[in-house]
N, C-alpha and C positions, 0 to 999 in steps of 0.2 A: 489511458485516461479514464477518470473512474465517471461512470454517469451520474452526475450532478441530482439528479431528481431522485435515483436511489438512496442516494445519499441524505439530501433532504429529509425523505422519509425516515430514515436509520437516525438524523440525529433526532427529530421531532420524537420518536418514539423513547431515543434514550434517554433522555434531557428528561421527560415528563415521567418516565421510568423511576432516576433519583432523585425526583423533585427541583431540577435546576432550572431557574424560571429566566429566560434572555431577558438582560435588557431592552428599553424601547426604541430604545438609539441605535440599536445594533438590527440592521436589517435580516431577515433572513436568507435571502440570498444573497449578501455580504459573506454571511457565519458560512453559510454551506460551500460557498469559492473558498472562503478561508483556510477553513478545515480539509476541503481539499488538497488543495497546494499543500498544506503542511501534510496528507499523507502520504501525495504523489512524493516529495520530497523524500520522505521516510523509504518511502518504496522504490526509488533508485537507486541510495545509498547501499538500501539492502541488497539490491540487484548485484551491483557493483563488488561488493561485499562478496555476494555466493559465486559471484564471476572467478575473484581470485581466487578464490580453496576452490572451484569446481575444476579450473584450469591452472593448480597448484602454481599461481604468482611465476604465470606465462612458461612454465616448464611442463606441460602438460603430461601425465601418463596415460596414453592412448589405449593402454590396456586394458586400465581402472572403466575408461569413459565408454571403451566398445562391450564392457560386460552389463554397464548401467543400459545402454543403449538398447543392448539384446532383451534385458528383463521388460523394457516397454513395448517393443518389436510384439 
């Protein structure tokens, strides 16, 4: 879950960054939920995504994963 108020900050800076000025209707913690959810989204798919090539679409090679494992060890 991404912390909402980091975020805030991150779009407030970028937004005024390339000059994109929100509308007035559009609340700000509306945009920042918003924006959210469409990254957490982004970011499970991707999840999901690295799941299958990490565990070669559930035939895993354990020898590939126990050498990765050792480099962080």
């Amino acid at each position: 879950m991404l912390d909402r108020e980091a975020v805030g900050e991150f779009l407030h800076d970028e937004l005024e960054e390339v000059g994109i000025e929100v509308p007035k209707d559009i609340r700000k913690g509306s945009l920042v939920e918003t924006f959210c959810q469409y990254v957490e989204e982004d970011y499970y798919e991707w999840l999901r995504d690295n799941f299958e090539s990490f565990f070669d679409h559930g035939d895993p090679d354990w020898g590939r994963i126990r050498e990765k494992v050792r480099r962080v060890e």
